[in-house]
C-alpha positions in Angstrom: 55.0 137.1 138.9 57.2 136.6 135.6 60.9 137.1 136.4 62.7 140.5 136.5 64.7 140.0 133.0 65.8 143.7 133.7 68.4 145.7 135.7 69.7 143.3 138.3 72.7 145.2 141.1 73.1 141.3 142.9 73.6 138.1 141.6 70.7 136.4 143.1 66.8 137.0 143.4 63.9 135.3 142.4 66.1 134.0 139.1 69.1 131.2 139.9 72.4 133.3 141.0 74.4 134.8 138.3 77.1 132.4 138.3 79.0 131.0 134.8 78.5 128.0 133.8 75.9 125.1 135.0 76.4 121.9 137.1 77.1 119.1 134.9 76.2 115.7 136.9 74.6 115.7 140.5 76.5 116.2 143.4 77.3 113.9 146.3 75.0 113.9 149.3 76.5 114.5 152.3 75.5 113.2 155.6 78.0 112.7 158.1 78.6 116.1 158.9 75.1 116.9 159.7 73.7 117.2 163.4 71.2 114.7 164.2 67.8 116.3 165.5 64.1 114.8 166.3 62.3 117.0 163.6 61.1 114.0 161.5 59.9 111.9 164.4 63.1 109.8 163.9 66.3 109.5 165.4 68.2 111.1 162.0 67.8 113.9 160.1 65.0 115.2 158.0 65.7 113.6 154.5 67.7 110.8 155.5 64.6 108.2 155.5 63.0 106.9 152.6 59.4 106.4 153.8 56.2 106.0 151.1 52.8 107.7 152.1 49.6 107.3 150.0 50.7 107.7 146.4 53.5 109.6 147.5 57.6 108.1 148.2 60.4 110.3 149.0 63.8 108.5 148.5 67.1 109.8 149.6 69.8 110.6 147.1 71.7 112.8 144.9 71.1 116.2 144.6 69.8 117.5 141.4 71.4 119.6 138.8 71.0 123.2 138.6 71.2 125.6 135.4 74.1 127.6 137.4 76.3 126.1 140.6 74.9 126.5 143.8 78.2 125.6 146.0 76.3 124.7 149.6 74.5 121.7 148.0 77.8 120.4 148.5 76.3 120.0 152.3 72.5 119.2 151.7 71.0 116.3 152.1 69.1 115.9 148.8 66.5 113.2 147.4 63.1 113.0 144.9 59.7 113.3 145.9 57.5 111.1 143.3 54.1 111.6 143.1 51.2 111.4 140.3 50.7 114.1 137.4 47.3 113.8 138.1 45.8 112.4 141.0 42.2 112.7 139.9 43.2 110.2 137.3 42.0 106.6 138.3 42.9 104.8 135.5 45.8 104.6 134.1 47.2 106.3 130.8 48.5 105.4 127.5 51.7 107.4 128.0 52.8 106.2 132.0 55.2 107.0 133.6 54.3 104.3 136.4 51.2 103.5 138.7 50.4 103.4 142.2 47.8 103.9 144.7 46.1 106.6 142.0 47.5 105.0 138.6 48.5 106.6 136.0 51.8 109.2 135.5 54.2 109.9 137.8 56.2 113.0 138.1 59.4 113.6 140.3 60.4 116.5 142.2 63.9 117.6 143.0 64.3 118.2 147.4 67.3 119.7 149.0 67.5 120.1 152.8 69.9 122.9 153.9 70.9 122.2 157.8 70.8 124.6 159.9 73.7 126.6 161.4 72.6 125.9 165.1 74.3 122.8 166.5 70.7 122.0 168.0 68.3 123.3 165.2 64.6 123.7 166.5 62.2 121.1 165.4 59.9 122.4 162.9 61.7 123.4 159.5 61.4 125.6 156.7 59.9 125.0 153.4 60.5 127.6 150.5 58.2 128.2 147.9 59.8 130.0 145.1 58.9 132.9 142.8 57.7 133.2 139.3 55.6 131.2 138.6 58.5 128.6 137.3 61.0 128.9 138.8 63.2 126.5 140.5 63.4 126.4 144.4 66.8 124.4 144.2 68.4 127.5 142.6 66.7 129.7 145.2 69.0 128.4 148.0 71.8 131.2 147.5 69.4 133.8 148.2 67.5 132.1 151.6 71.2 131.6 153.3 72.2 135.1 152.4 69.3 136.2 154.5 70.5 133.8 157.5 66.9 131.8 156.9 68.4 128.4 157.9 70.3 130.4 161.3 68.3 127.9 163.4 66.2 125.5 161.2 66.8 123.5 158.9 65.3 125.0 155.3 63.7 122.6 152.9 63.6 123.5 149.0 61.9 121.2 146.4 61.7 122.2 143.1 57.6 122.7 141.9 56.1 120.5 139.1 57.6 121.2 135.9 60.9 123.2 137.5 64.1 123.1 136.2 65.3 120.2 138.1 61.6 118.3 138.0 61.2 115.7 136.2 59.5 116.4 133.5 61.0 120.1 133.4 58.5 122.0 131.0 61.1 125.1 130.4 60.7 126.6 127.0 63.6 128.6 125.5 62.2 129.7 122.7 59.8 132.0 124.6 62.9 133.3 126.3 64.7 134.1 123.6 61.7 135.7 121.8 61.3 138.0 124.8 65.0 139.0 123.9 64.0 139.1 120.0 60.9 141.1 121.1 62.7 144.3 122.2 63.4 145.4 118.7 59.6 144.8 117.8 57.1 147.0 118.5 55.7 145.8 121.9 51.6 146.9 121.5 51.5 146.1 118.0 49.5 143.2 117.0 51.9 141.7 114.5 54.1 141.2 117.9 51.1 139.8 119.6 50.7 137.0 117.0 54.6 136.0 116.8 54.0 135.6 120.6 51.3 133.4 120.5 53.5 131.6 118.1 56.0 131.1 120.8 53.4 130.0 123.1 52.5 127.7 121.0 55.7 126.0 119.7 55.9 125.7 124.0 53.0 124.1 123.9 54.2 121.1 121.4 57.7 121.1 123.5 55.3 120.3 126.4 52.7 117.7 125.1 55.9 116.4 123.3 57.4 115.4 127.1 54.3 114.0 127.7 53.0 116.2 130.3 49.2 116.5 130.9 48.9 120.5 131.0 46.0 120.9 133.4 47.9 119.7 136.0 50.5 122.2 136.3 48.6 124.5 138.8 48.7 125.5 142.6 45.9 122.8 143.5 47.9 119.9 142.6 51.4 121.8 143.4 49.6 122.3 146.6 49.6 118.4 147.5 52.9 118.0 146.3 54.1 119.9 149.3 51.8 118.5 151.8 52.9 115.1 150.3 56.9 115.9 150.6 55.6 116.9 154.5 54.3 113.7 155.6 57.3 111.7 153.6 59.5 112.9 155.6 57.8 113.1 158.9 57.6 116.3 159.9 55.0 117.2 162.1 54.6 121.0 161.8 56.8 123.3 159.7 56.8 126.9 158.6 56.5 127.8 154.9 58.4 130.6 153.8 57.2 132.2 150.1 58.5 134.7 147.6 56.7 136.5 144.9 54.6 133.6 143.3 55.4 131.5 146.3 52.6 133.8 148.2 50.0 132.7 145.8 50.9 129.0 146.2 51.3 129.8 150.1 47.8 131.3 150.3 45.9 128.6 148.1 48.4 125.4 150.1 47.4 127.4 153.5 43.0 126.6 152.8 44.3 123.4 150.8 46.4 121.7 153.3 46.5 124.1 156.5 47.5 120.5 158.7 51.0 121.0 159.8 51.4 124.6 159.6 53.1 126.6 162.5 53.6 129.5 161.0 53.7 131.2 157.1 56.0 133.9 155.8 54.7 135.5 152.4 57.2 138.0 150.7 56.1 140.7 147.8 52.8 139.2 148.2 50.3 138.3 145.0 46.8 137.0 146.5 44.7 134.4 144.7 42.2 136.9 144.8 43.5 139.6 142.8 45.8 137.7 140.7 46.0 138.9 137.0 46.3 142.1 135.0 44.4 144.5 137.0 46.7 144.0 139.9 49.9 144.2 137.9 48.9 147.6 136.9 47.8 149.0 140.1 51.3 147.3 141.4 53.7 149.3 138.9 51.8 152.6 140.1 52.5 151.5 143.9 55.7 151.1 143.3 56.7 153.7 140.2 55.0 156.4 143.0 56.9 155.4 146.0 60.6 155.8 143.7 59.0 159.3 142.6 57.9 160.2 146.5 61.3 159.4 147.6 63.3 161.9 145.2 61.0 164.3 145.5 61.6 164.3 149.6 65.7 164.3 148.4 66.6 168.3 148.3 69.5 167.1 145.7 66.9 164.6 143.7 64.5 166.7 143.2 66.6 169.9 142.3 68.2 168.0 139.8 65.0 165.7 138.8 62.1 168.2 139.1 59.0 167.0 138.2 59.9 163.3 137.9 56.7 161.6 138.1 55.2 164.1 135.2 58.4 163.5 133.0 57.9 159.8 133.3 54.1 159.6 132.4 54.7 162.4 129.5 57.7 160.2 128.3 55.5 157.2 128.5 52.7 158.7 126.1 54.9 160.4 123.5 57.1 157.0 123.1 54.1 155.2 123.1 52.8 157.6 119.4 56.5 157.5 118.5 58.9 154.9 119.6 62.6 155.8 119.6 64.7 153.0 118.1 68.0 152.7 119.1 71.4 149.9 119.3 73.1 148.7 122.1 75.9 146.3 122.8 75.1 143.0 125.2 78.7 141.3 126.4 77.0 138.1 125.4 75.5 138.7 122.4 78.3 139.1 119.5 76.0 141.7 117.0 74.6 145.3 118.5 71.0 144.5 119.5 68.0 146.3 118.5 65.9 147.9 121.0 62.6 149.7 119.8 61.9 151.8 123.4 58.3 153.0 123.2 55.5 153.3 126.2 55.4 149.4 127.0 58.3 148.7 126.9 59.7 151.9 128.8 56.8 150.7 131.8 58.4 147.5 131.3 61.6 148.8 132.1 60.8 150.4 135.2 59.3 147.5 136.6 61.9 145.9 137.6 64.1 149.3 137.4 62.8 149.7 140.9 65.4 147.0 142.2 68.2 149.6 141.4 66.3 152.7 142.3 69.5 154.9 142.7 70.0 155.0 139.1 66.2 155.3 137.9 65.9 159.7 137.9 69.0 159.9 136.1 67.8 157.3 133.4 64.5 158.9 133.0 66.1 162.6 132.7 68.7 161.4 130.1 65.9 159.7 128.2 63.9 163.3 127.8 67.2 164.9 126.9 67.0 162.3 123.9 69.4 159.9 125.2 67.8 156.5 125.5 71.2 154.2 125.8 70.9 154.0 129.8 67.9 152.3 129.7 68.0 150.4 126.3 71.1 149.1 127.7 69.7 147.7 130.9 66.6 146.3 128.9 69.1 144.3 126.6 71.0 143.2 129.0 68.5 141.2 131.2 66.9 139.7 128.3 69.6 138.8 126.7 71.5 137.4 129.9 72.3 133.6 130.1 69.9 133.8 133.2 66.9 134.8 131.7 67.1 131.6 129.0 65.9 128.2 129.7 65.6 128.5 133.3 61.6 129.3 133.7 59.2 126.5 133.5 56.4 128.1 131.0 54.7 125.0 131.5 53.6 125.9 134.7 53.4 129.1 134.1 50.8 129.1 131.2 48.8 126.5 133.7 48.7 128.7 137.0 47.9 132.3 134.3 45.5 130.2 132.0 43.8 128.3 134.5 43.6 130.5 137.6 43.9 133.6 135.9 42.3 134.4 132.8 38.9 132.7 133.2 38.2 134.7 135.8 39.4 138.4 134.6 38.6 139.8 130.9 40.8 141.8 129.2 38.3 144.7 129.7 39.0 144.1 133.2 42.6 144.4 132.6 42.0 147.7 130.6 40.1 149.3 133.2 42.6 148.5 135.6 44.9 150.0 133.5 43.1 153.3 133.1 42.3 153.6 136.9 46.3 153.4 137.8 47.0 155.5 134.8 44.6 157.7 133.0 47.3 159.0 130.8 48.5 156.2 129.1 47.4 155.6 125.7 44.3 153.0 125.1 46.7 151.1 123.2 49.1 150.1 125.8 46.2 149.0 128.8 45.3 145.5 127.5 48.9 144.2 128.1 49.8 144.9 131.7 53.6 144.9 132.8 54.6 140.9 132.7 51.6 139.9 131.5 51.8 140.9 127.3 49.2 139.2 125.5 48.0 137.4 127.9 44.7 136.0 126.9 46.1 135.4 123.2 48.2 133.1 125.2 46.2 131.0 127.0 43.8 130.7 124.5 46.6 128.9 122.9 47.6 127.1 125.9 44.1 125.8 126.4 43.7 124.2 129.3 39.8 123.9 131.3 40.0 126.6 134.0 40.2 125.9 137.8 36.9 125.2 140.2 36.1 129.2 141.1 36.7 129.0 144.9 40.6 129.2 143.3 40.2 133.1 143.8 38.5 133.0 147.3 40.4 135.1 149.9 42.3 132.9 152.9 40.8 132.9 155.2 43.3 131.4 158.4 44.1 131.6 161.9 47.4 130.3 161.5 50.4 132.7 162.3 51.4 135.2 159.0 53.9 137.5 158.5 53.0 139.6 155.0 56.3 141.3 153.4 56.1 144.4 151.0 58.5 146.5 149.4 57.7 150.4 149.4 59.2 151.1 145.8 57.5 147.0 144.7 55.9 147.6 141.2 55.3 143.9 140.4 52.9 142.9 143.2 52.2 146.1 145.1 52.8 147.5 148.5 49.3 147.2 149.6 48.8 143.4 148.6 50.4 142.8 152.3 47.7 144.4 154.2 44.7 143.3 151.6 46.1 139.5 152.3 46.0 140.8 155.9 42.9 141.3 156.5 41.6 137.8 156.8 44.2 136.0 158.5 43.6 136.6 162.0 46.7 136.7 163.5 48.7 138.3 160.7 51.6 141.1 160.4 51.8 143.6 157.6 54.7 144.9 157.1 56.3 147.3 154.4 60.0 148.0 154.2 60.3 151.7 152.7 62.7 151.9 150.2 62.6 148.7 149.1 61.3 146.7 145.8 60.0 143.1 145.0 61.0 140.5 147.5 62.4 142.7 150.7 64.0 139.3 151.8 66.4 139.2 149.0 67.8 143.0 149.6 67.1 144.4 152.9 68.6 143.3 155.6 66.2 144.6 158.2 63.9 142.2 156.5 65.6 139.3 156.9 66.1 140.4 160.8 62.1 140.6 160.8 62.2 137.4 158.8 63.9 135.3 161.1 62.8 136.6 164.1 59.3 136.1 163.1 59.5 132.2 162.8 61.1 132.1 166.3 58.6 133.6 167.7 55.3 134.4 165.3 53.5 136.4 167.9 56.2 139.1 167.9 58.6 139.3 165.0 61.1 142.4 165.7 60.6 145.2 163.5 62.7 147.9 165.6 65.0 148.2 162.5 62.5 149.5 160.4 62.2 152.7 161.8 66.1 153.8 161.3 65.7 152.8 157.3 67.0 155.9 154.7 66.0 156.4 151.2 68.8 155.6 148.4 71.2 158.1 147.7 69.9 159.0 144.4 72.9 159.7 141.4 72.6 163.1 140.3 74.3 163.7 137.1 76.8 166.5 136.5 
């Protein structure tokens, strides 16, 4: 889904790591230091080989820039992946950027190969398929070694079409910093809706303007990208790892290109299937109930917080008629900033307020008390953060929502989904689910032809799945593990309680299940599950 822009307690996540400042110039590959194995077929390491297959040539080389430093590229071995745009195209365009076995424009994708710890890594790698969709897998590499993911193999990021360090990158700041802009507007009101289409479309110029061919921008041909980087560098079999939006791609590449798969890890899971509105609603009521159930079961929560869940839904529907409007202070933003907090944007909030549960019952009691600064503050500062500007690649994003999604859910669908998850909240706010404002405005503006329909068929696989979910995970939903479940035949569902979108980047019992389920996929070790506590919620004076 889109990325949390909201309270954030740890520098990294599905966003590049909070770091100041961005790397000017690529940095130096270094090979020397870096154990020899046999897990490209060659006597060298994976990435060291430049090697052409099909329409497809991997080179060896720098490594790419990145919109904040990411320190252990310093020890990668880095290099491009160049591919076509389109490889339905035969002939070849006006605008090329090359031609090859397919003609027409090429594109070129950003791969870093993190060695692994082990002196004698096993043979099949990891490849990580990032969140958003849009964002960059370069940048992801903080959070993957945090979580010990390269402990024994060596883990292999490439950035997605249109990604920060692709070439073209289709980010679009201007929709970032309307989403900032947009916190003093009124979020459900239609003159909002049209200044975001606006945006949409001024992205949409930026985009054509770098030449790129919109449809293209999707999981189908993202898909191939990655079986193409697999068989330029020779590897035989490797285990994909996903995040957020990187289940969706791992779910559609696992029917696409299942060759070469030992084994797929999926984490805060968003099936093809269900993908759009519906689900994003039904997801924030997953994961706003499992935050609720959990202070309610804490004596000192739920003395001090009675009633939380009723407080919250009330709350939602009387901001919703009247919106509070309040000012706040941003460290990187020199004037006070507006925030207008009414029932979408107070959902919005708590959305990604689930990453910093401790904190949430005290927020939502100071705001009935009339005190809205808690969470205005925490709204204003992840919008207006350096992080959440320039880094996500809308380009792709408009072409996986406006090709996958929207032909294939209305917005009545949306609106029922909305009323099913919560029959409370006012008509108003249903058609624009949590992440996913205006959303057919949008792509009607992004217009791109939508995606064959067997794009939202379940996968359906016999290769070895581990499913991740977060109990308190209110952007893709606890139960989207065991629905993906259900038709991969030797799969593992798992939910770490207590725990929101992408376990992998906050729990370390998940990692621990993480990494013990690619040594052996039959029998990952989920023994630390059962010892796992509920936050220690703040209780105000």
């Amino acid at each position: 889904m889109s990325p949390r822009t909201t309270p954030r307690r740890r520098p990294a996540r599905r966003l590049p790591a909070a770091l100041a400042g961005a790397t000017a110039g690529a940095l130096v590959v270094g090979l020397a230091v870096t154990p020899a194995h046999a897990g490209s077929g060659t006597d060298g390491p994976i990435g060291t080989v430049a090697r052409t297959v099909g329409d497809a040539r991997f080179r060896p080389g720098p490594c790419p820039r990145t919109a904040d430093p990411v320190p252990d590229l310093a020890r990668a071995r880095c290099g491009t992946l160049t591919v076509p745009e389109n490889r339905s195209r035969t002939k070849e365009p006006k605008a090329s950027g090359g031609s090859g076995a397919h003609g027409g424009r090429k594109i070129t994708l950003a791969v870093a190969i993190m060695p692994a710890e082990a002196a004698a890594p096993a043979r099949d790698p990891i490849v990580w398929f990032a969140g958003g969709p849009g964002d960059d897998a370069v940048s992801e590499i903080p959070m993957a070694l945090a979580g010990n993911l390269n402990r024994d193999r060596d883990v292999i990021f490439m950035s997605q079409r249109g990604t920060y360090s692709a070439d073209p990158e289709l980010t679009c700041p201007n929709i970032d910093e309307f989403n900032a802009r947009a916190l003093g507007l009124v979020s459900n009101a239609p003159s909002t809706g049209r200044l975001h289409v606006e945006a949409t479309r001024a992205c949409r110029d930026r985009v054509d303007a770098r030449g790129a061919e919109r449809s293209t921008y999707n999981d189908i041909e993202s898909s191939a990208d990655y079986d193409a980087l697999r068989k330029t560098l020779g590897v035989k079999k490797w285990n994909v790892f996903g995040i957020s939006y990187g289940t969706h791609l791992a779910l559609n590449y696992m029917r696409l290109h299942p060759k070469g798969i030992r084994s797929v890890g999926i984490d805060g899971v968003l099936p093809p299937s269900l993908a759009g509105g519906a689900v994003t609603w039904k997801a924030a009521r997953e994961g706003f109930d499992g935050l609720f159930k959990a202070c309610e079961e804490q004596p000192a929560c739920d003395n001090r917080y009675p009633n939380l869940k009723a407080t919250f839904l009330r709350l939602v529907s009387e901001l919703e008629a009247d919106p509070v409007t309040t000012t706040v202070t941003v460290p990187v933003h020199p004037e006070p900033v507006k925030v207008v907090l009414d029932g979408g944007n107070l959902v919005g909030w708590l959305t990604s307020a689930t990453h910093v549960a401790a904190g949430v019952p005290r927020s939502i009691d100071e705001l009935a008390h009339g005190d809205p600064q808690r969470i205005a503050e925490q709204l204003a500062g992840g919008k207006y953060s350096p992080q959440a500007i320039g880094r996500v690649a809308h380009g792709l994003v408009h072409g996986v929502f406006c090709g996958q999604w929207t032909p294939y859910e209305s917005r009545s669908d949306i609106v029922r989904g909305g009323r099913r998850a919560f029959p409370s909240f006012p008509r108003s706010m249903l058609a624009n689910a949590p992440q996913l404002a205006w959303l057919h405005d949008d792509c009607r503006a992004w217009d791109v032809p939508p995606a064959p329909p067997w794009i939202r068929d379940v996968t359906r696989s016999d290769t070895p799945t581990l499913a991740l979910s977060g109990g308190f995970d209110a952007q893709t939903a606890p139960s989207n593990g065991a629905y993906a479940a259900r038709t991969l035949s030797r799969s593992h569902a798992v939910t770490v309680p207590y725990v929101a979108h992408v376990v992998f980047a906050d729990s370390r019992c998940a990692q621990t299940v993480t990494t013990s389920f690619f040594d052996d996929p039959a029998a990952p070790d989920t023994r630390c599950l059962a010892g796992l506590q509920p936050p220690e919620f703040e209780i105000a004076p």
